[in-house]
Backbone as CSV, one residue per row, in Angstrom:
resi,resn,N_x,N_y,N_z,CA_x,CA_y,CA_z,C_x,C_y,C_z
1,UNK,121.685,147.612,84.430,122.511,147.296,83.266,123.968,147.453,83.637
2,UNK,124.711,146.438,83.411,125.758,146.478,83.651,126.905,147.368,82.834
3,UNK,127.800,147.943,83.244,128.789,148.681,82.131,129.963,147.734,81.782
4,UNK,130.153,148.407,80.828,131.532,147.940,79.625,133.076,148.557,79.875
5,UNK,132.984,149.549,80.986,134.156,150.304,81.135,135.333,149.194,81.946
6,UNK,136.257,149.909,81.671,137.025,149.264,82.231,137.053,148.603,83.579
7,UNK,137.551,147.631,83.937,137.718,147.352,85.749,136.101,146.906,85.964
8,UNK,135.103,147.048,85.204,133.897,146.494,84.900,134.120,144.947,84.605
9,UNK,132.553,143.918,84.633,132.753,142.854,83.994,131.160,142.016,83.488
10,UNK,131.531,141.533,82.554,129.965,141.373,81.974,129.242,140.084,82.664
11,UNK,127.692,140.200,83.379,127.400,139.040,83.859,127.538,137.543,83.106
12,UNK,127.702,136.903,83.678,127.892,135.720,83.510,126.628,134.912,83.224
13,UNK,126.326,134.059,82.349,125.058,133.551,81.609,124.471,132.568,82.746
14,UNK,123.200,132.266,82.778,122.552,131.440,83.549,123.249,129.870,83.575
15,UNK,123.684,129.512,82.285,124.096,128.405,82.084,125.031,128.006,83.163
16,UNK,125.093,126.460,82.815,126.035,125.947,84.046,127.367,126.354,83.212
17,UNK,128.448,126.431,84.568,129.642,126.669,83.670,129.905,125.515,83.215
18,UNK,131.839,125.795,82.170,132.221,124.763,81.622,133.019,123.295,82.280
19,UNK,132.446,122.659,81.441,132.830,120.870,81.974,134.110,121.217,82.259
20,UNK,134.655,121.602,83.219,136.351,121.036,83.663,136.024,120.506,84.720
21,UNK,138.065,119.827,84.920,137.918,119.230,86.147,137.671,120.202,87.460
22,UNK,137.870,121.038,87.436,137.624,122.027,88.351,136.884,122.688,88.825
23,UNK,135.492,122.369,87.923,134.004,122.583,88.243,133.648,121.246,88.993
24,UNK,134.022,120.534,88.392,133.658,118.953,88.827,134.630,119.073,90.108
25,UNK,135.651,119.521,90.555,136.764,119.026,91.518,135.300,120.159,92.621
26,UNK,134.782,121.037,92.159,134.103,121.897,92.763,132.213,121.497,93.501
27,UNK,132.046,121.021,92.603,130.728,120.258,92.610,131.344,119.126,94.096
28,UNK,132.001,118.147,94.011,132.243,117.242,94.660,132.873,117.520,95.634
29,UNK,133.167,118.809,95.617,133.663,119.431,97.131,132.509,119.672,98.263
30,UNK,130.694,119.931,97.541,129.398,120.526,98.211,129.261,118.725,98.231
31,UNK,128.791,118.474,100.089,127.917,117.365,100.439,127.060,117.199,99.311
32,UNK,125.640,118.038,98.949,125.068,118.220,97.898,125.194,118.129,96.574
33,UNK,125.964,118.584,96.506,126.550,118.048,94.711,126.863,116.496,94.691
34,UNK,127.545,116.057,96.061,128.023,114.391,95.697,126.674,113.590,95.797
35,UNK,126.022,114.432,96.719,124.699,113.839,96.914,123.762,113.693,95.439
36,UNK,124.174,114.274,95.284,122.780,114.516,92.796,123.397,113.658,92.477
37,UNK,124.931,113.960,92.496,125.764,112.798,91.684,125.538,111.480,91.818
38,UNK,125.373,110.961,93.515,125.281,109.743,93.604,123.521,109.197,93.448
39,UNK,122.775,110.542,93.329,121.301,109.566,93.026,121.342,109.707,91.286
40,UNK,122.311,110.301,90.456,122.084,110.390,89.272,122.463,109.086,88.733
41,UNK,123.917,108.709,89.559,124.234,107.189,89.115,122.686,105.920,89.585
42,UNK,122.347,106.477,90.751,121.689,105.739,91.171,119.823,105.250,90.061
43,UNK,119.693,106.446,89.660,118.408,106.091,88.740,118.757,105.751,87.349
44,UNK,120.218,106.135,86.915,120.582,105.413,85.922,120.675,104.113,86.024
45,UNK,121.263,103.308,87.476,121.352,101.963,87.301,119.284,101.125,87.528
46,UNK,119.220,102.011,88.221,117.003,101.510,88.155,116.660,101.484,86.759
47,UNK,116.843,102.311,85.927,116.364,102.430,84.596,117.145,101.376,83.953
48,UNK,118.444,101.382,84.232,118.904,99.798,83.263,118.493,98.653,83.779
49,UNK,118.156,98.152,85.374,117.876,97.206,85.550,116.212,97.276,84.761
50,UNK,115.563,98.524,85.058,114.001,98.399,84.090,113.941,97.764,82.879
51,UNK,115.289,98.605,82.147,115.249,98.006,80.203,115.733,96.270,80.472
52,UNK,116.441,95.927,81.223,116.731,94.672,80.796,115.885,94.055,81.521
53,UNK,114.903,94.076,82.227,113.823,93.729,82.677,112.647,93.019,81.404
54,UNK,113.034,94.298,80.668,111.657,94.636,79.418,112.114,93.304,78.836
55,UNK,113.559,93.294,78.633,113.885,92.233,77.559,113.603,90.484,77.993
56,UNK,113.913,90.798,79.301,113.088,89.244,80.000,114.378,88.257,79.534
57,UNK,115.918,88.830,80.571,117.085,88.076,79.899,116.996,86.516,80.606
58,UNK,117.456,85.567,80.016,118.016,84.367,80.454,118.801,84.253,81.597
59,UNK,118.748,83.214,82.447,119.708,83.372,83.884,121.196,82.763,83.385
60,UNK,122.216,83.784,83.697,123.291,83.444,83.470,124.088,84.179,82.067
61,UNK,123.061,84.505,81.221,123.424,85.444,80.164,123.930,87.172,80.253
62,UNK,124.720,87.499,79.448,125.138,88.820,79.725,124.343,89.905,80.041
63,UNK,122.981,90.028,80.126,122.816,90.807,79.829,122.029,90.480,81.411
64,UNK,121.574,89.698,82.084,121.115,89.227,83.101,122.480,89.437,84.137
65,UNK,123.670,89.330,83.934,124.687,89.723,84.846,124.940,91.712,84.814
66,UNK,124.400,92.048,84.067,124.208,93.547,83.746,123.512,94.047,84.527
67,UNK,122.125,92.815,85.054,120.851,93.707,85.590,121.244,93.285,86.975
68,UNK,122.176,92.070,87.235,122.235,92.014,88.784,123.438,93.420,89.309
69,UNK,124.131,93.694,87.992,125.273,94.716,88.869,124.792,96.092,88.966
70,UNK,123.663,95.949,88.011,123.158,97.629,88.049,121.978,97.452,89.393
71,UNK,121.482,96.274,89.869,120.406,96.587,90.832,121.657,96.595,92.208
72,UNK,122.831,95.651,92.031,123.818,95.777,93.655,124.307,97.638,93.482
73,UNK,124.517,97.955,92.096,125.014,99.392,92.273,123.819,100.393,92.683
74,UNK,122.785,100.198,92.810,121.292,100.914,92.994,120.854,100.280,94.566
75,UNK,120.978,99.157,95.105,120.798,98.982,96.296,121.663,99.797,96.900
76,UNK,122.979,99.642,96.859,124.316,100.475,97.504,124.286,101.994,97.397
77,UNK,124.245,102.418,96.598,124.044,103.870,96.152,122.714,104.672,97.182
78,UNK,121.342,103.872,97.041,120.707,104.088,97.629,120.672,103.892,99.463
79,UNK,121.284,103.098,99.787,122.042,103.296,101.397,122.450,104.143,101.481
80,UNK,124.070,104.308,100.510,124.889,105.483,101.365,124.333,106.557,101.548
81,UNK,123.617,107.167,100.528,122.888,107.978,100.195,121.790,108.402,101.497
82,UNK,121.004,107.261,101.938,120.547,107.234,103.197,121.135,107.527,104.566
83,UNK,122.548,107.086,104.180,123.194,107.300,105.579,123.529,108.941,105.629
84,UNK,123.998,109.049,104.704,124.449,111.062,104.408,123.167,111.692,104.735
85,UNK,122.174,111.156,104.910,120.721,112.224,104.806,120.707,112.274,106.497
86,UNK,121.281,111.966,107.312,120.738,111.922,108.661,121.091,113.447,109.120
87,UNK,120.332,114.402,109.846,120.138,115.987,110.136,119.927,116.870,109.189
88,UNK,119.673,115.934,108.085,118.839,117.311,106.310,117.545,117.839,106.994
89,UNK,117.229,117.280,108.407,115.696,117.281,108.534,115.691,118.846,109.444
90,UNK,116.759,118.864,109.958,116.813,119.973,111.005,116.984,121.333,110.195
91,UNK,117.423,121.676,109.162,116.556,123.146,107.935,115.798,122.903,107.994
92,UNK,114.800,121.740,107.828,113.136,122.180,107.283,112.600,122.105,108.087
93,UNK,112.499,121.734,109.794,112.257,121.563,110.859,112.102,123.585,111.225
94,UNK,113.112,123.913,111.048,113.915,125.331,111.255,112.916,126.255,110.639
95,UNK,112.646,125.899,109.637,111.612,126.774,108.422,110.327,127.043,109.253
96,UNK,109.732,125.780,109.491,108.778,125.518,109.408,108.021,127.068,110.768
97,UNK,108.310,127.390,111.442,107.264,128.249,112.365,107.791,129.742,111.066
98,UNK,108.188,129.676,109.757,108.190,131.041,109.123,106.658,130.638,108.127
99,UNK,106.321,129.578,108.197,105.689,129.331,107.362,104.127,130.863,107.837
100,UNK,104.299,130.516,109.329,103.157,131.536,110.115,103.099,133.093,109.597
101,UNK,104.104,133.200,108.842,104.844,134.732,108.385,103.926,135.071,107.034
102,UNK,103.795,134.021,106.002,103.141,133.699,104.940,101.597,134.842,105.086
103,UNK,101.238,135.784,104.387,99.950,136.480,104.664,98.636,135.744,103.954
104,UNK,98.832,134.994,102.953,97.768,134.125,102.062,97.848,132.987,102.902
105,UNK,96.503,133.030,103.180,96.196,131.486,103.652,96.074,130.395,103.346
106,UNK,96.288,130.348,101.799,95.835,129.294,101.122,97.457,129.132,101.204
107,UNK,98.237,129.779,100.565,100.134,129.588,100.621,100.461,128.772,102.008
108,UNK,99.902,129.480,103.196,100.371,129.488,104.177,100.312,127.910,104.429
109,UNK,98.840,127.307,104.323,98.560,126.070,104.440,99.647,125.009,103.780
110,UNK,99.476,125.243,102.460,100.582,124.505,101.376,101.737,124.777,101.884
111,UNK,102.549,125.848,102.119,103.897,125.811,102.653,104.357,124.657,103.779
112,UNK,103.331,124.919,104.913,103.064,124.230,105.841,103.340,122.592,105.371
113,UNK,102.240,122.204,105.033,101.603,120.824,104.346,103.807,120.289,103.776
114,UNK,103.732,121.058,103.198,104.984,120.409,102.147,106.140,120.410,103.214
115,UNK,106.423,121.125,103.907,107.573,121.147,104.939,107.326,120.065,105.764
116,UNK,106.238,120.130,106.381,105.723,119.323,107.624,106.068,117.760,107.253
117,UNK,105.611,117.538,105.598,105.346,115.741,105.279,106.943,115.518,104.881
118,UNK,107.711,116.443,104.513,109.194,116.572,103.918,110.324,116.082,105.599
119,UNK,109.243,116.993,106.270,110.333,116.584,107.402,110.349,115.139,107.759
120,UNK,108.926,114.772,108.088,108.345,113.743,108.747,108.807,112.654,107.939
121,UNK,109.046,112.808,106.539,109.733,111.555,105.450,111.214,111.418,105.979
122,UNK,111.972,112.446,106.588,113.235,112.278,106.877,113.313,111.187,107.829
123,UNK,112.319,111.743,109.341,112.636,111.001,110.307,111.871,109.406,110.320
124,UNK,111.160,109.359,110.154,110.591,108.025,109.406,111.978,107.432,108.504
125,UNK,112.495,107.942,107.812,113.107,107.005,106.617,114.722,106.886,107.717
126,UNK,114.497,107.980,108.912,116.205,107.409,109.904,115.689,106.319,110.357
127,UNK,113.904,106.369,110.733,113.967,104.911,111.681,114.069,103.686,110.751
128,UNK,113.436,103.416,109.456,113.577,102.669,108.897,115.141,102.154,108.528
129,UNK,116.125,103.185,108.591,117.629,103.224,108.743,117.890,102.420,109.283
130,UNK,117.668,102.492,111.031,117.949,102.129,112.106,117.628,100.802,112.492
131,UNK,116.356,100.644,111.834,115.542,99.115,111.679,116.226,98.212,111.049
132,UNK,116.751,98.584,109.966,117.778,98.118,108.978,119.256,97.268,109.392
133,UNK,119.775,98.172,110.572,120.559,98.207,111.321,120.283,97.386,112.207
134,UNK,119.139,96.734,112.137,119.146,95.549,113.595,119.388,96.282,115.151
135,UNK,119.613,98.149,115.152,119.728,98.716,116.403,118.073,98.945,116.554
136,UNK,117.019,99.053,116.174,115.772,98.649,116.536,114.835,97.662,116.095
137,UNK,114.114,97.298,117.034,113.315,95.878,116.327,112.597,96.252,115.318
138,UNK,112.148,95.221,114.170,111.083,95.732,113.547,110.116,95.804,113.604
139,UNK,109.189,95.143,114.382,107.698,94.999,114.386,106.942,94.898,113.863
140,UNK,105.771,95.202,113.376,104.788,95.407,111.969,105.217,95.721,110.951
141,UNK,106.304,96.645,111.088,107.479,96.970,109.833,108.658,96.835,110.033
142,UNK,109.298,96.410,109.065,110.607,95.578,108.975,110.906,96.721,108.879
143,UNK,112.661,97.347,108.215,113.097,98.212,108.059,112.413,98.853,106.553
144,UNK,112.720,98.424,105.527,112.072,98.118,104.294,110.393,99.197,104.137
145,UNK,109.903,98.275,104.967,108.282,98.651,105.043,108.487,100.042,105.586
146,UNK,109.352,100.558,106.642,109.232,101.684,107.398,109.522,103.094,106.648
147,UNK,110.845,102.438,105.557,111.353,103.394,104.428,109.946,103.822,103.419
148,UNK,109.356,102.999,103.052,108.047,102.687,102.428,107.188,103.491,102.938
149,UNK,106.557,103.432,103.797,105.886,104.435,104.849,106.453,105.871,104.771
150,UNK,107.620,105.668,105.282,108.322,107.555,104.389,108.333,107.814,103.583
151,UNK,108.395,107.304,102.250,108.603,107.308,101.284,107.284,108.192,100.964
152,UNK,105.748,107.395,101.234,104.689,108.021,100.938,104.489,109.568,101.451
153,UNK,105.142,110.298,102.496,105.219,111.198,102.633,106.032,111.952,102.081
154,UNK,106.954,111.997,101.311,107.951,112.698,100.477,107.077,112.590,99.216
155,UNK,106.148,111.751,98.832,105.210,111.669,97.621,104.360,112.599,97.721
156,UNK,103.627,112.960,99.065,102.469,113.903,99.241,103.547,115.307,99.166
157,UNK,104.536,115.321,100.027,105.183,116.599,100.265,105.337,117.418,98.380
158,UNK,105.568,116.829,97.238,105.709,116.973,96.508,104.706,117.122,95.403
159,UNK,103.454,116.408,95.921,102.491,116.755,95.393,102.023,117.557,95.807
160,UNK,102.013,118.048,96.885,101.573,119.713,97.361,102.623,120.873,96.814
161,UNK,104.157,120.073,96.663,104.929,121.139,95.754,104.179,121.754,94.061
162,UNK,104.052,120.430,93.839,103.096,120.679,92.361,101.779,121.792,92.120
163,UNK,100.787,121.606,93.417,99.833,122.411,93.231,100.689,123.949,93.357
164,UNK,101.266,123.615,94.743,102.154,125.277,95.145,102.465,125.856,93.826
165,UNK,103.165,125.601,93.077,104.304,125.941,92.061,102.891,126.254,90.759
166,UNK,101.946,125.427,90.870,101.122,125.767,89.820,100.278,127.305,89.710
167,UNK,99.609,127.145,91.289,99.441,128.703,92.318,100.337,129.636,91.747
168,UNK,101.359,129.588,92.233,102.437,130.896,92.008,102.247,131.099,90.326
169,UNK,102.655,129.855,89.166,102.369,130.642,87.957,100.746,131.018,87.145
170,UNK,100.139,130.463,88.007,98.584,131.096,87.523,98.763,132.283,88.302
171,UNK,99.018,132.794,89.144,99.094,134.258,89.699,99.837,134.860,88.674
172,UNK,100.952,134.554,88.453,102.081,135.878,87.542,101.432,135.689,86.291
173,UNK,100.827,134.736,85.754,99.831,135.074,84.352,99.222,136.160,84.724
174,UNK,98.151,136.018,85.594,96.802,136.507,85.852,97.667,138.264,86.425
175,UNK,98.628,138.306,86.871,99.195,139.454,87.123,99.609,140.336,85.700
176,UNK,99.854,139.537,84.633,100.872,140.062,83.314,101.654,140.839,83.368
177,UNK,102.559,140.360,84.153,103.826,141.218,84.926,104.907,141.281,83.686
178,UNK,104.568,139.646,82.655,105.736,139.838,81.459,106.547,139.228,81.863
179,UNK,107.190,138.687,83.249,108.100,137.877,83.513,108.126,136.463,82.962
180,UNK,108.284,136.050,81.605,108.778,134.943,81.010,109.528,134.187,82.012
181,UNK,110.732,134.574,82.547,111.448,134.157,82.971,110.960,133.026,84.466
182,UNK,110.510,134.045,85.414,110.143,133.474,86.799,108.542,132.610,86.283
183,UNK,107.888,132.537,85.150,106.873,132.052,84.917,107.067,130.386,84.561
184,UNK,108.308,130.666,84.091,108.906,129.293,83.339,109.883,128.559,84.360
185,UNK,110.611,129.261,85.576,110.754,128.570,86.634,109.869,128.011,87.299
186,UNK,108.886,128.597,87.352,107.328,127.753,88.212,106.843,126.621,87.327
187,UNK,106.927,126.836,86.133,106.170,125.367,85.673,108.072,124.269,85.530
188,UNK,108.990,124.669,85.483,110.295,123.641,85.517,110.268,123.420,87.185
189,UNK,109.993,123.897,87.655,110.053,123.396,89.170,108.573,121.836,89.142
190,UNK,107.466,123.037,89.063,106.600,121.548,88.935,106.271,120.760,88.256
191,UNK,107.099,120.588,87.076,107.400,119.492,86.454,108.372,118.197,86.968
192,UNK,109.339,119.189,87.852,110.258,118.658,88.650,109.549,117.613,89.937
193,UNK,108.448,118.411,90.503,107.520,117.805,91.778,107.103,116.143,91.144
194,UNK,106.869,116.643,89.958,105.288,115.846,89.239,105.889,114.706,88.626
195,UNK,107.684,114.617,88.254,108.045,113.672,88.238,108.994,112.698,89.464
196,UNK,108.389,113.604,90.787,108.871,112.610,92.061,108.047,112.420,92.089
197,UNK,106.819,112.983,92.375,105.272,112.042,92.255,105.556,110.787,92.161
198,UNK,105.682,110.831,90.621,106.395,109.926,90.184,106.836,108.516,90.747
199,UNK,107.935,108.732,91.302,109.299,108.378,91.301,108.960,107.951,92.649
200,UNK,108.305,108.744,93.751,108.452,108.356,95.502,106.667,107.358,95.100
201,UNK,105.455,107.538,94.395,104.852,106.696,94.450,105.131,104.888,93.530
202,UNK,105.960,105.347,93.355,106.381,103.788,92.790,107.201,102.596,93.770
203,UNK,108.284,103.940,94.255,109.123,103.002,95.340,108.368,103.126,96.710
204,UNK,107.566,104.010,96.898,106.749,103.665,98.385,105.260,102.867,98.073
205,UNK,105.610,101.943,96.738,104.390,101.270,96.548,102.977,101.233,96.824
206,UNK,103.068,102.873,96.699,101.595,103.436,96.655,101.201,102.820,95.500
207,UNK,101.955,103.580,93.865,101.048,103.253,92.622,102.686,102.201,92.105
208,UNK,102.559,101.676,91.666,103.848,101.108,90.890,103.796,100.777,89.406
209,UNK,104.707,101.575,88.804,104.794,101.606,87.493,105.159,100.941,86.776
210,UNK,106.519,101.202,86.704,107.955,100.547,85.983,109.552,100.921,86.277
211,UNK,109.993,100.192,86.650,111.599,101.020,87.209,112.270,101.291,85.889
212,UNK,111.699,101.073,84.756,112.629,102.115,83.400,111.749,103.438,83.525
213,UNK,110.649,103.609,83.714,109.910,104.809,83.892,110.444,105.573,84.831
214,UNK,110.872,105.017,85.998,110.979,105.957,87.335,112.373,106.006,87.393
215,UNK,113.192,105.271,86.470,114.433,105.279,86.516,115.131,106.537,85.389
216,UNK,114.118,106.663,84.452,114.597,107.778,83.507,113.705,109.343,84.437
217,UNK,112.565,108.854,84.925,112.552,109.974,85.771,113.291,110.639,86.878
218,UNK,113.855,109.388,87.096,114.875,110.048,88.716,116.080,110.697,87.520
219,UNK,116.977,110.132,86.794,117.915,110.615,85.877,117.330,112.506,84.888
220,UNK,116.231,112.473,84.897,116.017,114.197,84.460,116.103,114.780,85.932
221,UNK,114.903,114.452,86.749,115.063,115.250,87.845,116.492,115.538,88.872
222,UNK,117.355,114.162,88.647,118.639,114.758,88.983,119.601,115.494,88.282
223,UNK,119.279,115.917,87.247,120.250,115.959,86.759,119.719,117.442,86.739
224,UNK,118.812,117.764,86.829,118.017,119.528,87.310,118.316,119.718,88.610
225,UNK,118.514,118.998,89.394,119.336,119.454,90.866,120.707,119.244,90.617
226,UNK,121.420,118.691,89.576,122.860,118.895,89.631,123.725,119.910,89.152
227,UNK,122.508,120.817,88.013,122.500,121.588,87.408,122.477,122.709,88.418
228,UNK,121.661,122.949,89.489,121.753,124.082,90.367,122.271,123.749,91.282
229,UNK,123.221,122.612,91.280,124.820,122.555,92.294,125.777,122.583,91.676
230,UNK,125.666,122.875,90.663,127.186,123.118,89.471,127.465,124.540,89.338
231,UNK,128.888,124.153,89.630,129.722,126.113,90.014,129.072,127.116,88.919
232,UNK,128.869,128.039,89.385,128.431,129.117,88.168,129.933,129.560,87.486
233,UNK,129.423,130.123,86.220,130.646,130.184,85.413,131.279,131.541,85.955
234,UNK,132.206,131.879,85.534,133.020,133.033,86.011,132.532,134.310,85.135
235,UNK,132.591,135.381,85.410,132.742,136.672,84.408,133.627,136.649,83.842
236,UNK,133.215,136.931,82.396,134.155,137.573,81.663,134.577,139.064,81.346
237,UNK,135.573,139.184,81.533,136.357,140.708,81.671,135.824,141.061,79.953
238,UNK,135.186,142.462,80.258,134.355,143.387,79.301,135.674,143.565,78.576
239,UNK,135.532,144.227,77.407,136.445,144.254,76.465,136.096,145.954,75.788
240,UNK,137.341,147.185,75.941,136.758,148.518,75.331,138.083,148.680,74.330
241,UNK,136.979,149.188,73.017,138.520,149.771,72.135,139.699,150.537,72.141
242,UNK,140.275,150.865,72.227,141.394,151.557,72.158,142.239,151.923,71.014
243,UNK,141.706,152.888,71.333,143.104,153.799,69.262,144.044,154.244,69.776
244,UNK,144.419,153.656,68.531,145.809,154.195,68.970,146.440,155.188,67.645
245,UNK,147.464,155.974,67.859,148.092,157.620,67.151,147.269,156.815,66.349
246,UNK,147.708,156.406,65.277,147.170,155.928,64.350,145.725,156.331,63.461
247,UNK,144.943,155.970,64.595,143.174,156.075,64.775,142.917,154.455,64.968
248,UNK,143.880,153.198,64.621,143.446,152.144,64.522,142.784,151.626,65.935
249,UNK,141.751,150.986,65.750,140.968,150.537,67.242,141.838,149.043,67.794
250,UNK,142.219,149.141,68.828,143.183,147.477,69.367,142.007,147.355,70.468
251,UNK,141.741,146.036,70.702,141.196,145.250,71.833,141.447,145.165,72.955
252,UNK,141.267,146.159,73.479,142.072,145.575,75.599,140.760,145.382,76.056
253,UNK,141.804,144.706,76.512,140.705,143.463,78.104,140.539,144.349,79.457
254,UNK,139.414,144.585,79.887,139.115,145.323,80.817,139.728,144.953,82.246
């Protein structure tokens, strides 16, 4: 428990801090933060090209010049985005021999499983990069197809996140430890998995849905990773009374 005395200061709430430019000047300072940002624009423009899809616009009408600028801003977005990802693979590469550390075997496996297909989606989705790039041939798979192929492994990696995350909160039930808190991170995390499920089996044309579906799904799930790249708020300086001759109590700021 924290104190109230002076030169003290009261924790600061879970919440993200406040909208300034200076959280934002802060966010866009972390690779990572520009990175949410730019897939948040990016599933917003999938989900609008989805809705005006639904509507089945006329060629040449407004609303058909809407869906070509939101799919060029969603092709583009989704490159650069690709190009910034090249060495994300070398942390989870790094992880991976702690996974051996793990004492449950059943964890140990799943840890494993999810790192292993997470990595393997990276380097797969550089060659499909590279394919792209006309610096390797394509062969049986164009560049396209190769991303596709990764893609399905970032789908499994996440569906093994889902079971993982389900594991951990059937344990802290079955424990009744009372932790509300870490119980309700385990099911917001795999809710989080369960809508890349989602999201990586549609565009790696395993199952294919709807790009307004997977487009409002990529827009929650980013916006829950932008949320835990957004500056935490500051403390606020505790506040103790002070009387004065008087007896009257005045407010100082700790």
């Amino acid at each position: 428990r924290c104190s109230t005395a002076p030169g003290n200061f009261r924790p600061s709430s879970p919440t993200m801090a406040s909208l300034s430019i200076n959280s934002f000047n802060a966010l866009c300072g972390k690779a990572e933060g520009r990175d949410k940002l730019a897939r948040l624009f990016q599933y917003s423009a999938r989900a609008l090209v989805g809705l005006s899809a639904l509507s089945a616009p006329t060629t040449g009408s407004a609303l058909s010049r809407v869906e070509g600028h939101a799919r060029t801003a969603m092709v583009n977005l989704a490159g650069a985005r690709r190009t910034h990802r090249w060495c994300k693979e070398l942390p989870v590469l790094r992880s991976i021999p702690k996974c051996l550390d793990i004492s449950d075997p059943v964890d140990r496996v799943l840890d494993l499983l999810q790192k292993a297909s997470l990595a393997t989606f990276m380097i797969i989705d550089h060659v499909g990069h590279l394919k792209q790039w006309k610096i390797l041939p394509g062969g049986k798979r164009a560049g396209a197809g190769t991303i596709q192929l990764g893609l399905k492994f970032f789908c499994f990696s996440n569906l093994v996140g889902v079971v993982t995350q389900l594991k951990k909160y059937l344990k802290l039930v079955a424990a009744s430890t009372g932790d509300r808190k870490e119980e309700m991170t385990c099911l917001k995390t795999a809710f989080k998995h369960l809508l890349l499920v989602l999201q990586t089996a549609h565009l790696s044309m395993l199952y294919q849905s709807h790009d307004a579906l997977v487009g409002v799904a990529g827009m929650i799930t980013s916006s829950m990773d932008l949320q835990a790249q957004w500056p935490p708020a500051k403390p606020v300086a505790a506040t103790t009374p002070v009387v004065n001759a008087g007896g009257r109590e005045l407010a100082k700021s700790a």
